[in-house]
PDB file with one MODEL, atoms N, CA, C and O in Angstrom:
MODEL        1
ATOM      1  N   UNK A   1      -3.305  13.552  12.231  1.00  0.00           N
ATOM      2  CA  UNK A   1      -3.095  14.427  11.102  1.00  0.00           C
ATOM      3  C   UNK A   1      -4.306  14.321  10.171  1.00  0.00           C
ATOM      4  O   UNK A   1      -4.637  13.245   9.672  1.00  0.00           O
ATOM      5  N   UNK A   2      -4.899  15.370   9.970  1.00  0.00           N
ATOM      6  CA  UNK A   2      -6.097  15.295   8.954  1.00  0.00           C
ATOM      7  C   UNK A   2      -5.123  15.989   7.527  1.00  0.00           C
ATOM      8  O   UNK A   2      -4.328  16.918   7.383  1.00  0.00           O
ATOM      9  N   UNK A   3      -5.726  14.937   6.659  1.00  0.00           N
ATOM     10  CA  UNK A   3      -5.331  15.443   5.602  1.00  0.00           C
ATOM     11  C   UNK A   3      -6.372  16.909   5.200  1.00  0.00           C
ATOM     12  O   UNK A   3      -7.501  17.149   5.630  1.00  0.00           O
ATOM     13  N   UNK A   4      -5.500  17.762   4.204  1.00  0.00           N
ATOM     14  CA  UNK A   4      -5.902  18.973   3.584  1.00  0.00           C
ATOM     15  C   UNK A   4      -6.235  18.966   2.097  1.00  0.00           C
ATOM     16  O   UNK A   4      -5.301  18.684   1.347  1.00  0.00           O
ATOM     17  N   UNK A   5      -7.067  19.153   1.718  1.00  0.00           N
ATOM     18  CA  UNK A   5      -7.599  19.473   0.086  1.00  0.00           C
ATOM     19  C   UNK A   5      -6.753  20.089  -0.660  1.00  0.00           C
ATOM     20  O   UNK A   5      -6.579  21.298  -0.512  1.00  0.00           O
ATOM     21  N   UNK A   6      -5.733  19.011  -2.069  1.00  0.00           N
ATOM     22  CA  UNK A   6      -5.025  19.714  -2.414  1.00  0.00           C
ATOM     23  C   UNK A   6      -4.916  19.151  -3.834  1.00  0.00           C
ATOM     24  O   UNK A   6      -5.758  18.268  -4.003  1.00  0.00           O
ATOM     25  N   UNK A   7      -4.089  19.393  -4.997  1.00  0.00           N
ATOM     26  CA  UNK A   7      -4.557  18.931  -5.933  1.00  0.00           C
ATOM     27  C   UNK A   7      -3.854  17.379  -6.061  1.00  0.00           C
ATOM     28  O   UNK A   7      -4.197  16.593  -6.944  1.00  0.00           O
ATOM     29  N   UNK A   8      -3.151  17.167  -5.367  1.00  0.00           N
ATOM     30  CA  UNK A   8      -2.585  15.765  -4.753  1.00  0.00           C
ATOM     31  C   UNK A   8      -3.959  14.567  -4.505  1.00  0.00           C
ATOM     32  O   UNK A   8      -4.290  13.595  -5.184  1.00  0.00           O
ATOM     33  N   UNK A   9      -4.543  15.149  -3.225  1.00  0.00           N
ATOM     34  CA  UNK A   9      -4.999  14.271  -2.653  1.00  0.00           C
ATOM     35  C   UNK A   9      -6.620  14.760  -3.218  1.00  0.00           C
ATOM     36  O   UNK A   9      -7.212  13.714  -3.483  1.00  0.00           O
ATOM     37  N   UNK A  10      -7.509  15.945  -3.484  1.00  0.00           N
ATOM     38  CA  UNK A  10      -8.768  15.893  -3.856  1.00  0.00           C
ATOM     39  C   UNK A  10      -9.460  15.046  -3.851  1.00  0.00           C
ATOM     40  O   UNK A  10     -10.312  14.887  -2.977  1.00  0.00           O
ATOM     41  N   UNK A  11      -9.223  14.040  -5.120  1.00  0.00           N
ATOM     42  CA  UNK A  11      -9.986  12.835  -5.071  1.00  0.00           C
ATOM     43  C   UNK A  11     -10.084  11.754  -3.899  1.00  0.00           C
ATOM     44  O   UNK A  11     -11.111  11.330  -3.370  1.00  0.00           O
ATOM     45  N   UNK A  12      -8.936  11.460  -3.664  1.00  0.00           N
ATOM     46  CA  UNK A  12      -8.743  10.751  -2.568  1.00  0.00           C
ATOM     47  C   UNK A  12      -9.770  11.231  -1.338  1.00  0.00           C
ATOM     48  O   UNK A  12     -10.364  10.433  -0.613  1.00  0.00           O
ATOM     49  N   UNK A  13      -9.829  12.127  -1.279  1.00  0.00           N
ATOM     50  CA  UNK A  13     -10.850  12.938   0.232  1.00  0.00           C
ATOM     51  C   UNK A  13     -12.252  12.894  -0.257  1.00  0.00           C
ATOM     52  O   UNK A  13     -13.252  12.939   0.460  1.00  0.00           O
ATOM     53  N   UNK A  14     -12.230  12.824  -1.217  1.00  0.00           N
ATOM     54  CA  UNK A  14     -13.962  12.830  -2.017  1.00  0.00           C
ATOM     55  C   UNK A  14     -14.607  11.767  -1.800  1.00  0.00           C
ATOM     56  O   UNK A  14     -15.787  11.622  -1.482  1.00  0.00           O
ATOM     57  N   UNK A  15     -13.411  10.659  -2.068  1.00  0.00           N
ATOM     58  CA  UNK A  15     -14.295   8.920  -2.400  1.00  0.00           C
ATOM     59  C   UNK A  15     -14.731   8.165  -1.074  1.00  0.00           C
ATOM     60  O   UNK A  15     -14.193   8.452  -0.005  1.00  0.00           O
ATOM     61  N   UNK A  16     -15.212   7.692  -1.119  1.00  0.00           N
ATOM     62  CA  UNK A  16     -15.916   6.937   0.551  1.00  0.00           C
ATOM     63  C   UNK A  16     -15.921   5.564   0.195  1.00  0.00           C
ATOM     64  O   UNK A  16     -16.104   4.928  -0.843  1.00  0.00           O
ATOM     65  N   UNK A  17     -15.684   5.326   1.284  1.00  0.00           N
ATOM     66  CA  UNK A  17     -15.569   3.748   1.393  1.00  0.00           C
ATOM     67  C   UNK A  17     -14.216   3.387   1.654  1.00  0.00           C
ATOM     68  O   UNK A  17     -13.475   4.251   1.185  1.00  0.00           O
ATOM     69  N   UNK A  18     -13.477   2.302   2.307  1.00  0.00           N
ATOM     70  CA  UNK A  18     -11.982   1.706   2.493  1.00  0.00           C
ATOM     71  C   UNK A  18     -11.463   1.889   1.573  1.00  0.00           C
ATOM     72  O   UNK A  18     -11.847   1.876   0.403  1.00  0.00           O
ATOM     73  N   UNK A  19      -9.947   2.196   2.300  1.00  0.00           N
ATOM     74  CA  UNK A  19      -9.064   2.177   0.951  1.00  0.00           C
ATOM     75  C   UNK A  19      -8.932   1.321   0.101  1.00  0.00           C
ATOM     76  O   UNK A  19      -8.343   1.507  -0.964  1.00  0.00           O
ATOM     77  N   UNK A  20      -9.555   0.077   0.515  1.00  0.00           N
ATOM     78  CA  UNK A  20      -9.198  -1.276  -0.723  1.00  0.00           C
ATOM     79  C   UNK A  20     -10.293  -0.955  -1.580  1.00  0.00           C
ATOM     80  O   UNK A  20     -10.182  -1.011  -2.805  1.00  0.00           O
ATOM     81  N   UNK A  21     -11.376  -0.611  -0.980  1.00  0.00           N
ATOM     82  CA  UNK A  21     -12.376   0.015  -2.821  1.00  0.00           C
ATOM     83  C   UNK A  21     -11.635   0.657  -3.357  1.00  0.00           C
ATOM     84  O   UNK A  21     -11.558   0.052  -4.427  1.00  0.00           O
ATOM     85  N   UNK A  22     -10.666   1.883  -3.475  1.00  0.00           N
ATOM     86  CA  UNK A  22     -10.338   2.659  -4.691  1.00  0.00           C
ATOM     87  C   UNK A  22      -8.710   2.098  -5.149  1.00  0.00           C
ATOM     88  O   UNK A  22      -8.011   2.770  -5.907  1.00  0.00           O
ATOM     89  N   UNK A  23      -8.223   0.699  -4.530  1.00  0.00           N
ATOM     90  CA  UNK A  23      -6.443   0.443  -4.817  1.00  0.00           C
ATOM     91  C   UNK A  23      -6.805  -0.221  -5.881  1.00  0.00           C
ATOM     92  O   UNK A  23      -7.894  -0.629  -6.284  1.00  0.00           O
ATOM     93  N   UNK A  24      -5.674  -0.274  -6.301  1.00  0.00           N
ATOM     94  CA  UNK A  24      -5.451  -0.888  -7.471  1.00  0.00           C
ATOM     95  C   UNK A  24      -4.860  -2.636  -7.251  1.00  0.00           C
ATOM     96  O   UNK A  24      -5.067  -2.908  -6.068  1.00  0.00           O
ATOM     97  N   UNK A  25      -4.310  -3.684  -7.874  1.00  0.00           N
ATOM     98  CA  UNK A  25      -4.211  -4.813  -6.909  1.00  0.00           C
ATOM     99  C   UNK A  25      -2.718  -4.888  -6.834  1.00  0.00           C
ATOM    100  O   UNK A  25      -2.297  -5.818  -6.146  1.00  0.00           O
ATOM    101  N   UNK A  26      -1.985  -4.248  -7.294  1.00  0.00           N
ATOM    102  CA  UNK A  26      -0.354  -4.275  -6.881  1.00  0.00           C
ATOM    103  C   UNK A  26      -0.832  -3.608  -5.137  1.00  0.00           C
ATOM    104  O   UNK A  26      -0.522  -4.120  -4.061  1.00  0.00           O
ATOM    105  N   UNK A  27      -1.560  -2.491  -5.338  1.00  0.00           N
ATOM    106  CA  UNK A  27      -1.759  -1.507  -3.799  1.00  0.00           C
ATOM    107  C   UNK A  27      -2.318  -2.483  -2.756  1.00  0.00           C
ATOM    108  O   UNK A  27      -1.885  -2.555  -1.606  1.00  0.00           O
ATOM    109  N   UNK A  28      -3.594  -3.437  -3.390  1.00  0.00           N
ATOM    110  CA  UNK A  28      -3.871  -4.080  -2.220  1.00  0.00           C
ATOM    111  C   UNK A  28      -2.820  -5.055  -1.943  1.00  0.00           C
ATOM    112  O   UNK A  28      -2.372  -5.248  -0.813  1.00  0.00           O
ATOM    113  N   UNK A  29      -2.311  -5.865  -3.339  1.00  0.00           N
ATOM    114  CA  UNK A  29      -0.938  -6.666  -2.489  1.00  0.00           C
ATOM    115  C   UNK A  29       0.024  -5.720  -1.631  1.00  0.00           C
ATOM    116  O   UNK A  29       0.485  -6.250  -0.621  1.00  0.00           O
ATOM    117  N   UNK A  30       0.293  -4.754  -1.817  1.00  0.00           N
ATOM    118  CA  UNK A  30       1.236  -4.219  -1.063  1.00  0.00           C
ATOM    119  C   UNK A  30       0.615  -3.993   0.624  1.00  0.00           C
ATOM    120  O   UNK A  30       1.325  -4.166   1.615  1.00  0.00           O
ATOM    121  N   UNK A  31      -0.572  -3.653   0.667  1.00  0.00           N
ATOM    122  CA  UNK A  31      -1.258  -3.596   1.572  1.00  0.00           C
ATOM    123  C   UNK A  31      -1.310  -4.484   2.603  1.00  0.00           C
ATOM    124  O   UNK A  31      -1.027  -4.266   3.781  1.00  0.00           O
ATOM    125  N   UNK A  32      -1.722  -5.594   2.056  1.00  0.00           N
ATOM    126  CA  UNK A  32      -1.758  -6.646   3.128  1.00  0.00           C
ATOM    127  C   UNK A  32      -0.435  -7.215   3.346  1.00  0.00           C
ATOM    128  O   UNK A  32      -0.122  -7.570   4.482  1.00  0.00           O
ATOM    129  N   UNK A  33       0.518  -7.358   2.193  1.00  0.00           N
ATOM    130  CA  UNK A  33       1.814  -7.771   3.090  1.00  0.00           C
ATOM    131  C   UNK A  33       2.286  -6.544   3.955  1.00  0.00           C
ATOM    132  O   UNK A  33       3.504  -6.643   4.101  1.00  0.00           O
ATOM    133  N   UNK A  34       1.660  -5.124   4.755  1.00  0.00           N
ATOM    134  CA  UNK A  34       2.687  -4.295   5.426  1.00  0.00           C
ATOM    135  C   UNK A  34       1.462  -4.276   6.405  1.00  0.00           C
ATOM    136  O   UNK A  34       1.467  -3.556   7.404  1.00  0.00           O
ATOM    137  N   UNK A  35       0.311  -5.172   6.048  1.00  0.00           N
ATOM    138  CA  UNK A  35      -0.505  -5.489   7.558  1.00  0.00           C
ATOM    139  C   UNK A  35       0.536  -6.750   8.324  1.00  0.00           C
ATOM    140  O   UNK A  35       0.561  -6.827   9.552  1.00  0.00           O
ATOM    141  N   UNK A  36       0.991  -7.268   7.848  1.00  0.00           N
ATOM    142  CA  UNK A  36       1.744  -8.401   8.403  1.00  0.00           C
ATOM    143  C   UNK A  36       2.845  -8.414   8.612  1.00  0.00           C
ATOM    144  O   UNK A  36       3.351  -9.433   9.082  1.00  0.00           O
ATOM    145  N   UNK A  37       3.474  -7.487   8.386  1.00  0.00           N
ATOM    146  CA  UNK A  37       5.032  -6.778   8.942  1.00  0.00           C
ATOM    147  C   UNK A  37       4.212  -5.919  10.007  1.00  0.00           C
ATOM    148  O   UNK A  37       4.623  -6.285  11.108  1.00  0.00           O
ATOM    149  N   UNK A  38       3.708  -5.414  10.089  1.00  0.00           N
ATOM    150  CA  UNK A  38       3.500  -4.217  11.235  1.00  0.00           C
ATOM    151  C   UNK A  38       3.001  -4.767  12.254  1.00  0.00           C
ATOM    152  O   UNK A  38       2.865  -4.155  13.314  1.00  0.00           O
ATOM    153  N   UNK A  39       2.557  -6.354  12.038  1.00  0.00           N
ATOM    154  CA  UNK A  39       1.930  -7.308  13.249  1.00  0.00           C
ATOM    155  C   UNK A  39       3.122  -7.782  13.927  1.00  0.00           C
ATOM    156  O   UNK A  39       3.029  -8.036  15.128  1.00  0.00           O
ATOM    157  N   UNK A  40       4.670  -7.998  13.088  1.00  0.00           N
ATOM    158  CA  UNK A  40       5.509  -8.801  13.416  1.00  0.00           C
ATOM    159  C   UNK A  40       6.272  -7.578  14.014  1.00  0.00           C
ATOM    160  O   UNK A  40       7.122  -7.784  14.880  1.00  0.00           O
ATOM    161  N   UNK A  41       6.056  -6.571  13.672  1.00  0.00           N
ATOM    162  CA  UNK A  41       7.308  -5.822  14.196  1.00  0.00           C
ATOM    163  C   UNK A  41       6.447  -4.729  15.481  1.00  0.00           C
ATOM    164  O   UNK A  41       6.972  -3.751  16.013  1.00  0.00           O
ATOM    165  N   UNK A  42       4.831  -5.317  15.782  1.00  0.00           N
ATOM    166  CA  UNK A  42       4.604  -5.016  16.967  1.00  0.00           C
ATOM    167  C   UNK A  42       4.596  -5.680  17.835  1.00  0.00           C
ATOM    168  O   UNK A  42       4.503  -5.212  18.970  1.00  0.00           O
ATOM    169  N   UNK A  43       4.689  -6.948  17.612  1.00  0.00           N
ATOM    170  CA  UNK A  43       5.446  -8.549  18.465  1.00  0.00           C
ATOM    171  C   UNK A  43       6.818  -8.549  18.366  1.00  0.00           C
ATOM    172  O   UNK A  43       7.599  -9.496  18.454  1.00  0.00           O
ATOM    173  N   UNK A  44       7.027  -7.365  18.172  1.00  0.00           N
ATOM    174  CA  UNK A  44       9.189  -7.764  18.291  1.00  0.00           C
ATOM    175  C   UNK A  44       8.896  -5.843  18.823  1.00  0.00           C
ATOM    176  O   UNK A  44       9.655  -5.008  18.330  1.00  0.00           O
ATOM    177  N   UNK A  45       7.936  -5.443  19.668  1.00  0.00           N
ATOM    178  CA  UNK A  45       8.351  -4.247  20.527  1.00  0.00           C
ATOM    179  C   UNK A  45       8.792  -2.738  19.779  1.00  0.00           C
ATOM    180  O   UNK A  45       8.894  -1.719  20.461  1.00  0.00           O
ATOM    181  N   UNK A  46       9.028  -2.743  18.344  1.00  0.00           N
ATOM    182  CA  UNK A  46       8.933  -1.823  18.068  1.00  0.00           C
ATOM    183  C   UNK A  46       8.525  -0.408  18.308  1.00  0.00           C
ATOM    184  O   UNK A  46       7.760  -0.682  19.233  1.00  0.00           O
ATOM    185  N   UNK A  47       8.420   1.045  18.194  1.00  0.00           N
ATOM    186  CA  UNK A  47       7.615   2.103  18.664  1.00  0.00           C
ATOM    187  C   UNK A  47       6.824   2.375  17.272  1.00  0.00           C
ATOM    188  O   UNK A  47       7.095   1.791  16.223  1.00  0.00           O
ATOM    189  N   UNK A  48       6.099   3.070  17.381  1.00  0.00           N
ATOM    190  CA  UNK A  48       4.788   3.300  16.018  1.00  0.00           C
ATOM    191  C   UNK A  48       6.165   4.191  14.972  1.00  0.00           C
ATOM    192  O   UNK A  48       6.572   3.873  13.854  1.00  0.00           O
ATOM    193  N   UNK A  49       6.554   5.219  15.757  1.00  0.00           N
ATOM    194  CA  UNK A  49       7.229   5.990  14.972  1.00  0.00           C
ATOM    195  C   UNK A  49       7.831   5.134  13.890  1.00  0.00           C
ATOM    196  O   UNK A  49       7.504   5.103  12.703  1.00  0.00           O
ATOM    197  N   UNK A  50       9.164   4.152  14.763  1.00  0.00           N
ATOM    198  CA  UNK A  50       9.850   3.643  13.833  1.00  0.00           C
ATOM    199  C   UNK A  50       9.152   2.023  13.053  1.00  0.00           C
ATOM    200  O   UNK A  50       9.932   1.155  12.662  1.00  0.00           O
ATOM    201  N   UNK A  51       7.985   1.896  12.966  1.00  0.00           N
ATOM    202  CA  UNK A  51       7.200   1.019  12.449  1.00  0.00           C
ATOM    203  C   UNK A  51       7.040   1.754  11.235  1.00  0.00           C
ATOM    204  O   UNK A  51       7.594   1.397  10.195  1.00  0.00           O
ATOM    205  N   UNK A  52       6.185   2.935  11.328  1.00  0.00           N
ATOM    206  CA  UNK A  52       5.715   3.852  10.352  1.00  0.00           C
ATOM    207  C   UNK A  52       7.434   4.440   9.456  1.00  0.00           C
ATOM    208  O   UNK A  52       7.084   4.918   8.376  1.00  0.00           O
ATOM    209  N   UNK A  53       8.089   4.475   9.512  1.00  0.00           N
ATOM    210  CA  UNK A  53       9.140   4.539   9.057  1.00  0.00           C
ATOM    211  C   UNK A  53       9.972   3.571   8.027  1.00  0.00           C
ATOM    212  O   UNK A  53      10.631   3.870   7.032  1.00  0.00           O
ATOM    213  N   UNK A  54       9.633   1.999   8.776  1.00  0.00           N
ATOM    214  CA  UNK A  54       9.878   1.129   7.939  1.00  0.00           C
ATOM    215  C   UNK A  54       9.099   0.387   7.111  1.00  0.00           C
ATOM    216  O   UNK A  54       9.471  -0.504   6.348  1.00  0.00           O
ATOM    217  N   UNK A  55       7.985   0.802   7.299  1.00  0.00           N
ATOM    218  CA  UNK A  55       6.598   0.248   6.773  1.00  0.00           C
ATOM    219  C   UNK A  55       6.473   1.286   5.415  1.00  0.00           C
ATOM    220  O   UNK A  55       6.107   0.790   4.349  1.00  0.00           O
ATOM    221  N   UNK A  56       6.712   2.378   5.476  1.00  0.00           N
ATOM    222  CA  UNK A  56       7.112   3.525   4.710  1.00  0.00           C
ATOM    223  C   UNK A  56       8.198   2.526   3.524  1.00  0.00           C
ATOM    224  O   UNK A  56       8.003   1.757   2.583  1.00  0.00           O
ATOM    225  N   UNK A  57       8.906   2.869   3.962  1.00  0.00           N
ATOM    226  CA  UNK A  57      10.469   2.284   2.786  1.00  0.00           C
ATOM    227  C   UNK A  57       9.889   0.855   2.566  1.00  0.00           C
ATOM    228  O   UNK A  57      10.418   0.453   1.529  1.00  0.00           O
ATOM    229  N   UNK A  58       9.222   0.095   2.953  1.00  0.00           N
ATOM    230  CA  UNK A  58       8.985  -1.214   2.632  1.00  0.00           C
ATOM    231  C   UNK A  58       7.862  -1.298   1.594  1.00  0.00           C
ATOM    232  O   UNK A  58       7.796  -2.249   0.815  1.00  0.00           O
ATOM    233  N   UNK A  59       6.682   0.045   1.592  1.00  0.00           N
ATOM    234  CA  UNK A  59       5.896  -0.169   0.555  1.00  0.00           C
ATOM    235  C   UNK A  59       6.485   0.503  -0.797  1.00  0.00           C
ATOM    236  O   UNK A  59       6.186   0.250  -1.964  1.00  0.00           O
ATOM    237  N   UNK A  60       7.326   1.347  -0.329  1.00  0.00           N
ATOM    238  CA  UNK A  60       7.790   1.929  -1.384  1.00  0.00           C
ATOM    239  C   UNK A  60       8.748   0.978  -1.848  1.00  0.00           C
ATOM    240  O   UNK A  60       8.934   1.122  -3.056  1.00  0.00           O
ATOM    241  N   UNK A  61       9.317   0.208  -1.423  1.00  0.00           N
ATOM    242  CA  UNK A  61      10.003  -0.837  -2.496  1.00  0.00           C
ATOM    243  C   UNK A  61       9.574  -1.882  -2.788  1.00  0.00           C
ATOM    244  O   UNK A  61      10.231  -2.623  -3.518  1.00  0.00           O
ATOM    245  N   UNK A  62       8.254  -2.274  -2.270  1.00  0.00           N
ATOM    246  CA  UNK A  62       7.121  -3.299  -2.477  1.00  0.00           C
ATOM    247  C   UNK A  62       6.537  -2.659  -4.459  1.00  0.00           C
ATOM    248  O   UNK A  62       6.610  -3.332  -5.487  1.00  0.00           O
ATOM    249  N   UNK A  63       6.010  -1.173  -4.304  1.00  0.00           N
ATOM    250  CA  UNK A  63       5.770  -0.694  -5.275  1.00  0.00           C
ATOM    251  C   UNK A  63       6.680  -0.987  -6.398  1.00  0.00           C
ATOM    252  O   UNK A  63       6.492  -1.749  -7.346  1.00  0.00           O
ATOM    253  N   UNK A  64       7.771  -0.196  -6.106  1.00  0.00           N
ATOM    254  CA  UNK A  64       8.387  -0.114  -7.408  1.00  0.00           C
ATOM    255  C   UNK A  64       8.823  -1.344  -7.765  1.00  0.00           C
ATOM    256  O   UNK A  64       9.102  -1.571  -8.942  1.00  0.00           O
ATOM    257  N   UNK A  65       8.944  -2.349  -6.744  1.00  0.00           N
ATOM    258  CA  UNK A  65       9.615  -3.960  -7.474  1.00  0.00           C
ATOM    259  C   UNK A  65       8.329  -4.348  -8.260  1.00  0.00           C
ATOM    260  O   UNK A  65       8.395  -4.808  -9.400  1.00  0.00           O
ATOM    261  N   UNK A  66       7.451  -4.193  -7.766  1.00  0.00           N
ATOM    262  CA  UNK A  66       5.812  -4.988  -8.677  1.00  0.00           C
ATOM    263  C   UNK A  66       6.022  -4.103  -9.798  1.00  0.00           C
ATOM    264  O   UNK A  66       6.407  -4.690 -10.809  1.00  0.00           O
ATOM    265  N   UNK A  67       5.862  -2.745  -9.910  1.00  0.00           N
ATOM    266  CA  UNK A  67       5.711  -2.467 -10.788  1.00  0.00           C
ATOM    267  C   UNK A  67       7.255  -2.467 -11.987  1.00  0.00           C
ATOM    268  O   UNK A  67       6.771  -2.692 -13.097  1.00  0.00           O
ATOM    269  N   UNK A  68       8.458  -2.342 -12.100  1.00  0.00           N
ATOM    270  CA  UNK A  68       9.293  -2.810 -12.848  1.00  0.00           C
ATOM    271  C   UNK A  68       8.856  -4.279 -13.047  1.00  0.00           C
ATOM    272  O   UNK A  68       8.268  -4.494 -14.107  1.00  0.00           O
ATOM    273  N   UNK A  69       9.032  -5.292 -12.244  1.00  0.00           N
ATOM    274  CA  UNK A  69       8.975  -6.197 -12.611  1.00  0.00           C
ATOM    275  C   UNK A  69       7.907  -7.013 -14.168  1.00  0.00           C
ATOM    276  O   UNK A  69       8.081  -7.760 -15.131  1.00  0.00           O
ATOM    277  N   UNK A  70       6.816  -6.206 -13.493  1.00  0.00           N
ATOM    278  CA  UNK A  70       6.164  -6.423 -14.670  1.00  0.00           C
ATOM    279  C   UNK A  70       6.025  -7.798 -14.688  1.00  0.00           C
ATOM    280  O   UNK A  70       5.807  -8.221 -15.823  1.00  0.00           O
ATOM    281  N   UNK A  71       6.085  -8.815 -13.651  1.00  0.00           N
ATOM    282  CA  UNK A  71       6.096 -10.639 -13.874  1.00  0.00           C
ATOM    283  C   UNK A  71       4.309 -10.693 -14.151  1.00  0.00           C
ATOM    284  O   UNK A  71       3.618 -11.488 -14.789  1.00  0.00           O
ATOM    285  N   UNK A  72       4.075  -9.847 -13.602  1.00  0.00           N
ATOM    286  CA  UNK A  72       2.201 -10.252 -13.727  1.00  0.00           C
ATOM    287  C   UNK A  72       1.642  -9.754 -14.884  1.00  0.00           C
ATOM    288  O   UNK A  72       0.431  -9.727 -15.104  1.00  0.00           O
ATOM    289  N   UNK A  73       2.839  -9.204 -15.919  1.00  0.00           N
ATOM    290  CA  UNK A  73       2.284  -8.703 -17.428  1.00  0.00           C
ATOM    291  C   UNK A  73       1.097  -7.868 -17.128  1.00  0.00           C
ATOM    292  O   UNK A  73       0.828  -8.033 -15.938  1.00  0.00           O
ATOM    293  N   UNK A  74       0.339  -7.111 -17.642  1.00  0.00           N
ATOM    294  CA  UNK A  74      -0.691  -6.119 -18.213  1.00  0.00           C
ATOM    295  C   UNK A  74      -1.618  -6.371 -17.005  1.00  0.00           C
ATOM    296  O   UNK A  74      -1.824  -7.485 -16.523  1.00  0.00           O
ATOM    297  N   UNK A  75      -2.173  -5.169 -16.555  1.00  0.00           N
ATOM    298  CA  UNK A  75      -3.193  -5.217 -15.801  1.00  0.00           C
ATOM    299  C   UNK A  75      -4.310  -6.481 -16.414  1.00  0.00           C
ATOM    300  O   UNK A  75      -5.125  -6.851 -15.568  1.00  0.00           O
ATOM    301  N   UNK A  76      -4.383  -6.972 -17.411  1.00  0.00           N
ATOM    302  CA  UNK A  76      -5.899  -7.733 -17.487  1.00  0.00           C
ATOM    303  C   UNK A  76      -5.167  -9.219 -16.928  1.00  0.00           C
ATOM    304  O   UNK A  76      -5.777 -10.106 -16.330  1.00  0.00           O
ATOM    305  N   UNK A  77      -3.891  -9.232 -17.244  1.00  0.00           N
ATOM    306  CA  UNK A  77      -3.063 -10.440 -16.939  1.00  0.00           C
ATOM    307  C   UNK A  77      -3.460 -10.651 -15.651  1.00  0.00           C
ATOM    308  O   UNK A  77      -4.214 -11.552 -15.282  1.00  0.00           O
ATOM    309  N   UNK A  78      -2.875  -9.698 -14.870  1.00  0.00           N
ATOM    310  CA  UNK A  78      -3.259  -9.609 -13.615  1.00  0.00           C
ATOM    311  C   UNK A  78      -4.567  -9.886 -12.360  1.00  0.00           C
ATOM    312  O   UNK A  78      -4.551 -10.218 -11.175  1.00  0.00           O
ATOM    313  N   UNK A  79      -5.509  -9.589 -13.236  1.00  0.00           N
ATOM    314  CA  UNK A  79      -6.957  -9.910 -12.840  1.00  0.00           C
ATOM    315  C   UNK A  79      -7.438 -11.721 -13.179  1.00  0.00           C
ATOM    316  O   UNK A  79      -7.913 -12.572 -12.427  1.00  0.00           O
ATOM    317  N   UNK A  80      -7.128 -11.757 -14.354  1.00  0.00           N
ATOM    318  CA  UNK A  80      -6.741 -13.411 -14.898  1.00  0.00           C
ATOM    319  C   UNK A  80      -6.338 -14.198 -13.656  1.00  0.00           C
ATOM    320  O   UNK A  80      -7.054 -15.113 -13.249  1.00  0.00           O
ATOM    321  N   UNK A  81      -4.913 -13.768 -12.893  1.00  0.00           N
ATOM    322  CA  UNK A  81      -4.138 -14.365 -12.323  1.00  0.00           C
ATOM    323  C   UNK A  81      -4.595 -14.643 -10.880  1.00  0.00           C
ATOM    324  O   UNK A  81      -3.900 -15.363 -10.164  1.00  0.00           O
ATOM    325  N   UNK A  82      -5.807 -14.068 -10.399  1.00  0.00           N
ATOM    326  CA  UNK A  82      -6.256 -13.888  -9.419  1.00  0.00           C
ATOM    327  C   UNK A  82      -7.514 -14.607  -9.263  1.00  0.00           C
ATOM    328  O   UNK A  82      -8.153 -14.515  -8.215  1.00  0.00           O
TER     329      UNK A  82
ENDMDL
END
């Protein structure tokens, strides 16, 4: 699937370089923990489809728990903490 130029994604198609240059660090944490589910759940036989499916619902509740939570206080907190 190639993505299409839209006012969604624009920027996103513009910028070069890996996605970890333009995430933010909740995105890269979320990132690398759903590199390591998608390792475990291609060692437990899974199909891509239903990988991409649960890898799906898993960042999306990876997201919204970091971000409610708020335990890492203010983005500068955050950089501090790292």
């Amino acid at each position: 699937m190639v993505l299409q130029p839209n006012n969604g994604n624009r920027k996103i198609l513009q910028k070069k370089g890996s996605i970890r240059d333009n995430a933010t660090l909740i995105e890269l944490i979320v990132i690398s923990n759903l590199e390591s589910i998608n390792a475990l759940l291609i060692r437990e036989g899974m199909n891509s489809a239903s990988r991409l499916l649960q890898l799906n619902k898993t960042a999306i509740s990876q997201i919204e728990s970091l971000l409610k939570s708020r335990t890492f206080g203010t983005s500068h907190h955050l950089k501090q903490s790292f």
